[in-house]
N, C-alpha and C positions, 0 to 999 in steps of 0.2 A: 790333430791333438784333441783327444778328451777336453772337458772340461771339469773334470776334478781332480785337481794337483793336490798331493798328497807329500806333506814332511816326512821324510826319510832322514835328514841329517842336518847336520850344521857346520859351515867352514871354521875351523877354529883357526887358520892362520897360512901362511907362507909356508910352500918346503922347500928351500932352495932360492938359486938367484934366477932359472930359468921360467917363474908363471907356476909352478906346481904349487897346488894348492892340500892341506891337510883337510879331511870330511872326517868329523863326528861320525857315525853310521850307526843310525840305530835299529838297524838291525846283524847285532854281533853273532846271530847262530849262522851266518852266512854271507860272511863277507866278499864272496868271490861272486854272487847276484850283484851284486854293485856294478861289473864290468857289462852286464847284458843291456842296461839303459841306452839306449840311442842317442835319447834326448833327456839332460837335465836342465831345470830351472832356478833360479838363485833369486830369491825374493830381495829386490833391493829398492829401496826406498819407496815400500807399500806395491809394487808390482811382479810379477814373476818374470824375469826375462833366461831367454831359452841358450843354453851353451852346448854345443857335441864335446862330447869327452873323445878324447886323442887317444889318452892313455890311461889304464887304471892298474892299481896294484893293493893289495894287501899291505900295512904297515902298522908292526903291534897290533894294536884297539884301534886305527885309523883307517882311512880310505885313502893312497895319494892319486891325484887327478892331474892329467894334463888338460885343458880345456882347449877349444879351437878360440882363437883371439886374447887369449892372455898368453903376454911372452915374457913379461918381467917381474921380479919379486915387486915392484910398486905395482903395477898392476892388479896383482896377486891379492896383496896386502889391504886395496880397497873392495876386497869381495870378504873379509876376515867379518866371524860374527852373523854373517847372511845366512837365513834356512836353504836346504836344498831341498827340491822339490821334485817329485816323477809326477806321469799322468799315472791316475790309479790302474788304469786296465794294462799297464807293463809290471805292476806287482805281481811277485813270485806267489802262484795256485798256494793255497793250505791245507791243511788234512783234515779232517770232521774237528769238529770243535774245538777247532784253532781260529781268532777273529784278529784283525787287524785292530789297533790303539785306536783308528782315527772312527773306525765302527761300534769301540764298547764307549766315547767319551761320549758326553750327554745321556746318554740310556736313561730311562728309569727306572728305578729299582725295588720290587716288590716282596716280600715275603713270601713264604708259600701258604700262607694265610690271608696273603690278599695286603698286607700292611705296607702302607708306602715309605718306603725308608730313606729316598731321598733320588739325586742324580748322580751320575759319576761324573766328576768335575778333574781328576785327575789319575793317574796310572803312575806306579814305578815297581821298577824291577828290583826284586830281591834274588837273594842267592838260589830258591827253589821254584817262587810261582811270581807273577806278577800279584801287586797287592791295589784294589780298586779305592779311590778315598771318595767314599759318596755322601756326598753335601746335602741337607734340607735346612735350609734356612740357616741358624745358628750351630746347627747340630753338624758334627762330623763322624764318619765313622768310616773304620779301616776293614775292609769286607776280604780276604784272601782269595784271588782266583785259582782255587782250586775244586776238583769234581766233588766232594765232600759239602760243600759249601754254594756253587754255582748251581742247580738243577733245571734251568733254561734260560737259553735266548733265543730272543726272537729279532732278528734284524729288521725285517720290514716295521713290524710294529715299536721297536726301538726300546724294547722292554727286559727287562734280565729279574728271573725269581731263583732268592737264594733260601737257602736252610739255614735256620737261627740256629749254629752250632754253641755249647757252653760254652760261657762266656765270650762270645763273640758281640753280641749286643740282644738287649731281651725288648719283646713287643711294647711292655710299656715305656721303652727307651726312644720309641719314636711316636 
């Protein structure tokens, strides 16, 4: 096992009286990678402990899990609420300028003028692009991840320069 576990999801609950369990899965463009993990992790009570999945399936917006050593809904039900976790190097490859959440959070964020606008402190999904919320100090701002607007990153350096579109936020705003 890697040593960096990576959130993919969250148990939201019991399915069933036999141990299955319902997974958040946050990643909805492909729910059937979920069944490829070997090994998952359930963060409970501040540590990652390792479960093989038995069985996996598609359900609605959900992931259902059969785990190896959970056999009853009480069982089940003390894993509700826990992050799921993979080793990063079993994440599904990307295509050119596609990054994983857990690679754009922290970044720094710079202008294409060089003006520091702050960190990305958080991510969420809207209906067309994800939207970046990058934090400096007191200051907030809602940056759109789109190519319009994103014009690099850089992972190693942990750096991301966007274009100050109208009305998006103006240089003396930071």
């Amino acid at each position: 096992m890697g040593e960096d576990l990576i959130v993919i999801g969250r148990v939201s609950r019991p399915h069933g009286v036999k141990g299955e369990i319902r997974i958040e899965y946050f990643n909805p463009e492909d729910p059937l990678f979920f069944s490829r993990y070997q090994m998952i992790y359930l963060q409970e009570e501040g540590r990652a402990r390792p479960y093989r999945p038995i069985n996996v399936r598609p359900h609605k917006h959900f992931i259902l899990a059969k785990l190896e050593g959970i056999r009853t809904m009480e069982e089940a039900e003390k894993l509700r609420g826990n992050l799921v976790l993979v080793d990063a190097a079993e994440l599904p490859p990307l295509g050119e300028d596609e990054y994983y959440w857990h690679e754009i959070l922290g970044m720094a964020v710079y202008t294409e003028k060089g003006g520091v606008v702050g960190e990305v402190a958080e991510i969420f999904r809207t209906g067309s692009n994800d939207v970046y919320v990058v934090r400096k100090k007191e200051k907030e701002f809602l940056i759109p991840a789109i190519k319009d607007v994103i014009i690099g990153i850089d992972k190693d350096a942990r750096k991301m320069v966007i274009r100050l579109l109208e009305g998006l936020l103006e240089e003396n705003d930071l």
